[in-house]
C-alpha positions in Angstrom: 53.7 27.8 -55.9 50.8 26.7 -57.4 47.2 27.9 -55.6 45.1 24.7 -54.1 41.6 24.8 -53.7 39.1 22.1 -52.4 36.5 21.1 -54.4 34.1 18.2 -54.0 35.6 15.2 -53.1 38.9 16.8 -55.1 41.7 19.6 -54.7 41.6 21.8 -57.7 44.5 24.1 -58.4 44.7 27.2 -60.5 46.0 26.9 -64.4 49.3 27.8 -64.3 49.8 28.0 -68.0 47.4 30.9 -68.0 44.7 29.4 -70.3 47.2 27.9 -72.5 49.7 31.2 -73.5 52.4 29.3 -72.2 53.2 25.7 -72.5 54.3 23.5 -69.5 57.3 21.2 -70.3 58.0 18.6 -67.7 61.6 18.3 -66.7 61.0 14.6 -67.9 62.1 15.7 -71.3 65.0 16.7 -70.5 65.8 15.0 -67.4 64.3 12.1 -68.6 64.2 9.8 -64.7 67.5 11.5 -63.9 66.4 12.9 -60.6 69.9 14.3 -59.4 69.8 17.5 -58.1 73.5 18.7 -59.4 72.5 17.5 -62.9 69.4 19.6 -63.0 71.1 22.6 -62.0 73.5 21.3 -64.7 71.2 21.0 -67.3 69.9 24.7 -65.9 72.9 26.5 -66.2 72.1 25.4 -70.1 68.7 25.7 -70.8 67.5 28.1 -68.2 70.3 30.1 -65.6 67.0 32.4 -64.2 65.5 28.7 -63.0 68.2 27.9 -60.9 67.3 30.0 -58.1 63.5 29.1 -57.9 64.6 25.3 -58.3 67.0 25.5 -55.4 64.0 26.9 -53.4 61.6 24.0 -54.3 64.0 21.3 -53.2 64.3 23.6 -49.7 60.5 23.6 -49.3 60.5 19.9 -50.0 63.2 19.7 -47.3 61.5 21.5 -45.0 58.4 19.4 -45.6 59.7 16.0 -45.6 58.2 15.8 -49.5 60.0 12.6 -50.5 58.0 13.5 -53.7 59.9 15.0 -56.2 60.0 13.4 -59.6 60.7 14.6 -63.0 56.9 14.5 -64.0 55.9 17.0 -60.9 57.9 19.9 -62.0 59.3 21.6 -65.4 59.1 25.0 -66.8 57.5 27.4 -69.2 57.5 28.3 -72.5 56.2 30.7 -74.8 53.5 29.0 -77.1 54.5 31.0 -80.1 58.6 30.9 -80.2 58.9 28.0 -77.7 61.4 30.2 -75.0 61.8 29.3 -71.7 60.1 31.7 -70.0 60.5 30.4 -66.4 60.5 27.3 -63.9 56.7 25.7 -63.7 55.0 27.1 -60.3 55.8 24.5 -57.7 53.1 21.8 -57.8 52.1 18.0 -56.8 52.9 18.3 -53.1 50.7 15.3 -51.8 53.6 13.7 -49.7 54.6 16.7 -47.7 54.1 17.4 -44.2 53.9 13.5 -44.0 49.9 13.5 -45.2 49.7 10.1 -45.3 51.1 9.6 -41.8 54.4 8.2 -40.6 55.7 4.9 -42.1 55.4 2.3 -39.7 58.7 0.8 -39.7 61.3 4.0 -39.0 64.5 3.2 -39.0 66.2 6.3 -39.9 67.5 7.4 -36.4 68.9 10.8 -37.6 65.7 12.4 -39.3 64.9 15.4 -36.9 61.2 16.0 -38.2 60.5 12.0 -37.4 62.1 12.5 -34.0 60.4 15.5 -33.2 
């Protein structure tokens, strides 16, 4: 996960791409708006098998956070700068929605969602 910090009238996290040595590669480009969860493990199982685990985690952390928030711009992985590998899924980042930070919606209609109810 990536490490948040607040700054002056901003949140500054940590460079996950250790100044540069590693590039990060939203899943955009290879995702492209194609937010399905099977077809990212799909594409996964290709490109990346190691990433499938750590991805699986992320969505359960959005779960368990009510992050409605997870496009393919706000997460990706890593490669090396010099052969272009994958080295491993991006640290988790861009959480803004979770743990309902901008308060409830007004209208709620959703009957069966436990964190609303509770």
């Amino acid at each position: 996960m990536a490490e948040y910090k607040r700054g002056k009238d901003i949140v500054k996290t940590r460079d996950f791409t250790n100044n540069a040595r590693v590039n990060f590669e939203p899943a955009f480009r290879f995702m492209g708006d194609n937010e399905d969860y099977i077809a990212t493990v799909n594409i996964f199982r290709e490109l990346c098998p190691d990433c499938i685990g750590d991805y699986v985690k992320m969505l359960f952390l959005d779960t368990v956070c009510a992050n409605p928030h997870r496009h393919t711009f706000n997460f990706g992985i890593l490669r090396d700068v010099k052969t272009g590998d994958i080295l491993d899924l991006a640290s988790n980042f861009d959480n803004n929605m979770a743990l309902i930070s901008r308060g409830y919606p007004k209208n709620i209609k959703r009957k069966n969602d436990l964190l609303i109810r509770l």
